[in-house]
Structures are given as structure tokens and as C-alpha cells.
VODRENMI-656722 format. One line per 8 residues: number of its first residue (from 1); their letters; for each residue x, y, z of C-alpha. Coordinates in steps of 0.02 Angstrom, whole numbers, m for minus. Layout:
! residues N
NUM) A) X/Y/Z  ... $
END
This chain:
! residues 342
1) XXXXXXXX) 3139/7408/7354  3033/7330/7216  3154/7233/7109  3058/7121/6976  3222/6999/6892  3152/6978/6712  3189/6793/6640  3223/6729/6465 $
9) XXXXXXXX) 3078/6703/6365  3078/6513/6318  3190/6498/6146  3242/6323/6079  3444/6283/6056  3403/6274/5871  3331/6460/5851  3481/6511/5966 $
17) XXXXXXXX) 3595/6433/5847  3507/6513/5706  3516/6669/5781  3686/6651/5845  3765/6600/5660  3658/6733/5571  3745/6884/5684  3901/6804/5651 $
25) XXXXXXXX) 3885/6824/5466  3805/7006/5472  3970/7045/5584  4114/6992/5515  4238/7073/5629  4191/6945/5784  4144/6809/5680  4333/6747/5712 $
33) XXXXXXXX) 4292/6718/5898  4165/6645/5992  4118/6778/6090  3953/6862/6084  3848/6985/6000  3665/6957/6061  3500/7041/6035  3394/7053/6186 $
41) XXXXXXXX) 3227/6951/6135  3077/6914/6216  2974/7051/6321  3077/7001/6494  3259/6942/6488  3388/6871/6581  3544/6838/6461  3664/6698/6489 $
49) XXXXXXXX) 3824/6737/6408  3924/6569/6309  4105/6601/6376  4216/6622/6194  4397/6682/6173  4378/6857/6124  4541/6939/6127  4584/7075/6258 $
57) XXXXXXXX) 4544/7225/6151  4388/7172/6113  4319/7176/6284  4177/7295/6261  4017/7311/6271  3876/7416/6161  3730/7470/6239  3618/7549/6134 $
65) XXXXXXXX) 3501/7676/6207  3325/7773/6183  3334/7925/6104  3395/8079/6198  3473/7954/6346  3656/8018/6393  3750/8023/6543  3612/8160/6615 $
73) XXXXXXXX) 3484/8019/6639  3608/7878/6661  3725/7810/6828  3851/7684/6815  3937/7590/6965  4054/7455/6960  4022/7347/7125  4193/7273/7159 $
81) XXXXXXXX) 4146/7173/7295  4014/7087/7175  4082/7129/7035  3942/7160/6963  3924/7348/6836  3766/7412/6858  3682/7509/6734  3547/7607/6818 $
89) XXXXXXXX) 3421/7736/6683  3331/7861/6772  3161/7788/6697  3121/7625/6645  3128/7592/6470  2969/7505/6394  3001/7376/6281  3184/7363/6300 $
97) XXXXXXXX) 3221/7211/6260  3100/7202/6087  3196/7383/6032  3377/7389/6097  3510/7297/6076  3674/7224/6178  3827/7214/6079  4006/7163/6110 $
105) XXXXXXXX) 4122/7032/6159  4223/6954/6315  4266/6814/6402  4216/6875/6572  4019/6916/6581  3920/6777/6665  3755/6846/6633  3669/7004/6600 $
113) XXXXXXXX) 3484/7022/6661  3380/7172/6644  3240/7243/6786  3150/7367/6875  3193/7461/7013  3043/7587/7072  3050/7709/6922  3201/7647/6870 $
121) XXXXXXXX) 3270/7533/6741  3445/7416/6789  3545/7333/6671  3649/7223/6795  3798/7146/6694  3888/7013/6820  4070/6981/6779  4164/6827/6848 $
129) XXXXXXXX) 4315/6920/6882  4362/7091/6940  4377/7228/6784  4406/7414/6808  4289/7506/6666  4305/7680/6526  4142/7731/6475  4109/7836/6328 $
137) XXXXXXXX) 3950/7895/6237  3953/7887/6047  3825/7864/5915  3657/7822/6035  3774/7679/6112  3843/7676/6306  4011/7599/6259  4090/7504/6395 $
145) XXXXXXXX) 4258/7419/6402  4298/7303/6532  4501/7324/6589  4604/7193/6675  4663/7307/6850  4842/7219/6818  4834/7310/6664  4828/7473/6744 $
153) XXXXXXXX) 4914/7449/6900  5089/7348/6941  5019/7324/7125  4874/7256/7205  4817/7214/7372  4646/7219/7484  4598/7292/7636  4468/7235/7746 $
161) XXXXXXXX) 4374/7308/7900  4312/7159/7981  4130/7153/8058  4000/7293/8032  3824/7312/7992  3730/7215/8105  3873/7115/8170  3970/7221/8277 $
169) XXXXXXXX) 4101/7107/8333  4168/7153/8515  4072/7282/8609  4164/7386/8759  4069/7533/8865  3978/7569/8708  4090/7562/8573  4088/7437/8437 $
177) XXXXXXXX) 4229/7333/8347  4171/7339/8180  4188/7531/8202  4368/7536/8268  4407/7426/8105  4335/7556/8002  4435/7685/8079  4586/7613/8054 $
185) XXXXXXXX) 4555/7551/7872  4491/7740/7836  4666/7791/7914  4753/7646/7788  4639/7724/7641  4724/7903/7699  4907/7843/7725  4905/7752/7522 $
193) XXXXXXXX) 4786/7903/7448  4940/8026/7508  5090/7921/7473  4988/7948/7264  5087/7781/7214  4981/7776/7033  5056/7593/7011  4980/7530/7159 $
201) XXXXXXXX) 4793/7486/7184  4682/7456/7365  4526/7375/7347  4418/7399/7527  4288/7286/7544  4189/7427/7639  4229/7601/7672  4051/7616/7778 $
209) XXXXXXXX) 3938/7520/7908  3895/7385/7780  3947/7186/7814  3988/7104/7646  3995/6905/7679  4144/6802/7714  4136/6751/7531  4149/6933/7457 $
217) XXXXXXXX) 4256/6984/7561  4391/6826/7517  4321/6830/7335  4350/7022/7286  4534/6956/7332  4540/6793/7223  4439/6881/7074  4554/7037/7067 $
225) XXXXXXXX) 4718/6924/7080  4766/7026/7219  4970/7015/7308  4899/7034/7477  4750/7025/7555  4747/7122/7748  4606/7097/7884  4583/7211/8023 $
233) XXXXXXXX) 4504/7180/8186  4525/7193/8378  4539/7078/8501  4439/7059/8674  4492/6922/8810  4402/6767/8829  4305/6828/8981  4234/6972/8892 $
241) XXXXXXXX) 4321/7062/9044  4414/7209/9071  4609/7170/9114  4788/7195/9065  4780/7094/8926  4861/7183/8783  4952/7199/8619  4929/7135/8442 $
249) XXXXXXXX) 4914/6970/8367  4942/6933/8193  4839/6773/8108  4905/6674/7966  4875/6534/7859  4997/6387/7884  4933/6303/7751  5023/6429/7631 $
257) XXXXXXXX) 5214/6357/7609  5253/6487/7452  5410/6554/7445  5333/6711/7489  5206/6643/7598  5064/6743/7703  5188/6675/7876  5315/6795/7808 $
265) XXXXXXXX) 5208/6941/7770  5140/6905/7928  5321/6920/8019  5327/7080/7918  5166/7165/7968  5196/7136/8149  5380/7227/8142  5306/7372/8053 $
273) XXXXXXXX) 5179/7413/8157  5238/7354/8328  5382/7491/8290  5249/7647/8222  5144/7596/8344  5220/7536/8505  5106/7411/8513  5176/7237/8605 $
281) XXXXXXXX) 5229/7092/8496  5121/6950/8558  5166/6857/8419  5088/6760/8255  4962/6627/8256  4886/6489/8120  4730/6542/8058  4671/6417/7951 $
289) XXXXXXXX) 4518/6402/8019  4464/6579/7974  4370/6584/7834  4443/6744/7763  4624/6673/7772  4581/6499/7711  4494/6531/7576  4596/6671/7507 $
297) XXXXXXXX) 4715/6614/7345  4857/6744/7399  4954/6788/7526  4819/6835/7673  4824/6901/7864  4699/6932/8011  4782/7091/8130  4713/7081/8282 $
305) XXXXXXXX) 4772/7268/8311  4730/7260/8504  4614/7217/8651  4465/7310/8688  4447/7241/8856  4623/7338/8905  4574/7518/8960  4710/7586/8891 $
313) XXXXXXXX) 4725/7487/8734  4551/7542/8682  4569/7723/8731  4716/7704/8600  4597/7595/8470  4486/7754/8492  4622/7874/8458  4618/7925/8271 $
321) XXXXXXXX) 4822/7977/8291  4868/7797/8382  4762/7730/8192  4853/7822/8086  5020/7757/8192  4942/7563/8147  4895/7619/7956  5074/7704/7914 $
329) XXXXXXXX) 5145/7515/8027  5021/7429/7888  5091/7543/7747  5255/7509/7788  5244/7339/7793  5132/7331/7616  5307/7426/7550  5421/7308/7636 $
337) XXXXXX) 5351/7153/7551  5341/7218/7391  5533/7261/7405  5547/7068/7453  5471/7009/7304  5283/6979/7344 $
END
């Protein structure tokens, strides 16, 4: 995939400056803040965005577009995991940054950088948090505001099917780890979709065979400001042979002595889903030196649902109906801790 990342052209701090305070006087109604409101210069751009104190309402961006460009020539996705909104035009625009502008304010854009993509042209605007985005178009401009998710929802927590891609994690008479996580997160994705709780929000670090690193997977949990974060994966015995080693294991970080600490919501996960599941209790363990659990600013756990080296444990790991039995255990728990305060 040819993907040519266009840099600034060289401009001095004092033309910046200039530039900056002469926008500010042609636009009075941000001149109060010290957000921004930048032309793109220079023939290939990367723009570095001075962090300001624009207030919350005025976190939105106004991207002004070629002639007879609308959402029929246009994508948008917002990449959670690096949280990153991506604004992809069917055809590259020549010229874009000598006859468009970039307008708008916020406090959470790190940099915006502009390329080619085959045919294409990207707009990549990297955020250092988390935002949910409305999109409207209006007046040749793609207007995009950026949303706190606790604005929106009362409840948030993230899901995460460890392994995949190329890392497979465990591998027993064919089958692969990273896709019994899947299945069960895909069964946790069902379970929440059906119980339609509006005020509650799951971010999934991947809902395919992709393997985000150990950073985006902890750090789509610390820049959303999540409750709780969950981990799934199964287990396998030290050998790497079959035997009657069974049941699940629950991973924690000790280092977390909150009030409601990720021990607790530990305690609570195994309950729930030893009792939907029928699963055996083989207790909780510190697991501190997991990067996923260390690293994580809330609340987080590692399930190790069960052992693939256990015939019977991975004919049930297998079973879509025994990984609904571990997701509705999951959702139960999610509900339980919520009720306790988390």
C-alpha cells in the first residue's frame, strides 16, 4: 500500500506567529482561546496542533472540500484503538494544502497530516484521547465534532480477545487460542448488543483476526477512561500436554489497592461465570507482570476461561452455547460491579 506521509514545509516561529495572530483577529469568536484555526501551507503538510483551552462546545473541526465532494466520494472511520479519524476522499486532491483549508478548535488533536493512499487522498487527524464523532455536511465544509464518550454514555468498559493475527497463542489438534478468544468476545459483543443498555458503552479492541499491540490494547482503555477493562484467553498446561487439568483462572493486578480495586472485580467475575458456566473455581492470581493488567489505569483482569490441553474443556471452549454460558457469566459480573459502585 503506497502511503507517501507529507511533512511541513520549513516555516520560521516568527511567520507562524504572524500567521497565528492574524487568524485570530480575522476570527473573533476563537480569538478568546488558544486553540487553533490553521491554514494548511506549503505543497506537503504534516500539521502539529499547539494544545489551547478551547471549551467543550467548540470541539469541531471544518474541513473544507473541492467542489462537488459529499459523502458520495468521502469515508470516515474513527479508529478507536488508535484513535486516530481518518478522512479517506475517493481521489486525491491536487494541491490541497495551497487551496483548502482546516478550521476549528480543541484541546485533543495531536497532529493532523495529510497523504496518499493509491488513488486516494487521507486526512489522518490523531487525537490523544478517545472521542466518539457527528458528522454533518454544510456549506462545502465536512464538519466534525469530536464528543467526550462519558458524555454520551454513563458506562464504560473494554473487552479484549487476547492473541490473534499472527500470534495464535495456544494451539490444540488444530485449533487456535486467539480464535476461541474471539468467539467468546463475539458471544460478550451478543450478550451487551441484546441486553440494548443505551447508557452503557463496550469498546473491543478487535472483533476479527487482527493483533493490536500490548500498548493499544491497554491504551484504548486509559484514553477512553474506561470502568473496567476485561481480557480473555485460555489456558494450556505447562507441558503443552493433554491432561485433566481444568477450570478457570482469573489474573489481577495486586498493585491496585482502590476501594474498588481490579482484586474485587476479579472475585466477582469468577462467581459469575463459574455459576453460568460450571466451570471450576481454581482461583485468582497477581498479574502484575502482564503487561495488559499493569499498565492499565482502571480496574483490569486476565480470564483464563479454561485449558485447551483438557479434552473436554476445549470441546466446551469450542462450543459456541458453553461461550455464550462464559459471556452472559462476564455480563453478569460487568452488572454486578456496577451495582457495587465501580
Amino acid at each position: 500500500m503506497e502511503k507517501k506521509i507529507l511533512q511541513w514545509s520549513a516555516v520560521s516561529s516568527g511567520i507562524l506567529t504572524v500567521f497565528i495572530c492574524i487568524s485570530l483577529y480575522y476570527l473573533p469568536s476563537v480569538n478568546n482561546h488558544a486553540g487553533f484555526w490553521l491554514r494548511l501551507i506549503g505543497k506537503e503538510i504534516e500539521i502539529e496542533i499547539e494544545e489551547g483551552t478551547v471549551e467543550a462546545e467548540e470541539e469541531q473541526l471544518y474541513i473544507e472540500l473541492p467542489e462537488n465532494f459529499d459523502g458520495k466520494n468521502i469515508t470516515i472511520k474513527n479508529d478507536y484503538l488508535t484513535q486516530t479519524i481518518y478522512v479517506k476522499f475517493a481521489q486525491a486532491i491536487e494541491n490541497y494544502s495551497e487551496d483548502y483549508s482546516v478550521k476549528g478548535g480543541s484541546n485533543h488533536i495531536a497532529n493532523m497530516s495529510y497523504y496518499t493512499e493509491g488513488e486516494a487522498g487521507v486526512l489522518a487527524i490523531r487525537l490523544d484521547k478517545v472521542c466518539e464523532i457527528s458528522y454533518l455536511y454544510k456549506d462545502g465544509n465536512l464538519c466534525v465534532k469530536l464528543i467526550d464518550p462519558h458524555d454520551i454514555y454513563d458506562k464504560i468498559i473494554v473487552v479484549d480477545a487476547g492473541h490473534g493475527g499472527r500470534m495464535p497463542g495456544a494451539v490444540k489438534r488444530g485449533i487456535y487460542e486467539k480464535t476461541i478468544n474471539l468467539g467468546i468476545v463475539k458471544q460478550i459483543k451478543a450478550v451487551f448488543d441484546e441486553a440494548g443498555d443505551k447508557s452503557l458503552k463496550v469498546y473491543y479492541t478487535r472483533l476479527d483476526d487482527t493483533n493490536p499491540s500490548l500498548a493499544e490494547r491497554t491504551n484504548l482503555s486509559n484514553y477512553v477512561d474506561a470502568d473496567l477493562f476485561i481480557s480473555i484467553h485460555n489456558n494450556a498446561s505447562n507441558s503443552g500436554l493433554f491432561n485433566n487439568q481444568h477450570g478457570t483462572l482469573i489474573l489481577y493486578s495486586a498493585d491496585d489497592e482502590g476501594e474498588l480495586n481490579s482484586r474485587r472485580f476479579a472475585e466477582i467475575c469468577m462467581d459469575n461465570i463459574t455459576e453460568t458456566a460450571g466451570s471450576v473455581n481454581l482461583g485468582l492470581a497477581d498479574g502484575d507482570d502482564l503487561y495488559v493488567v499493569r499498565y492499565n489505569n482502571v480496574p483490569a483482569i486476565l480470564i483464563e476461561v479454561g485449558y485447551m490441553t483438557n479434552t473436554t474443556e476445549l470441546n466446551n471452549l469450542t462450543n459456541p452455547e458453553y461461550q455464550r454460558k462464559v459471556a452472559e457469566g462476564i455480563y453478569n459480573a460487568v452488572m454486578q460491579a456496577y451495582e457495587e459502585g465501580y
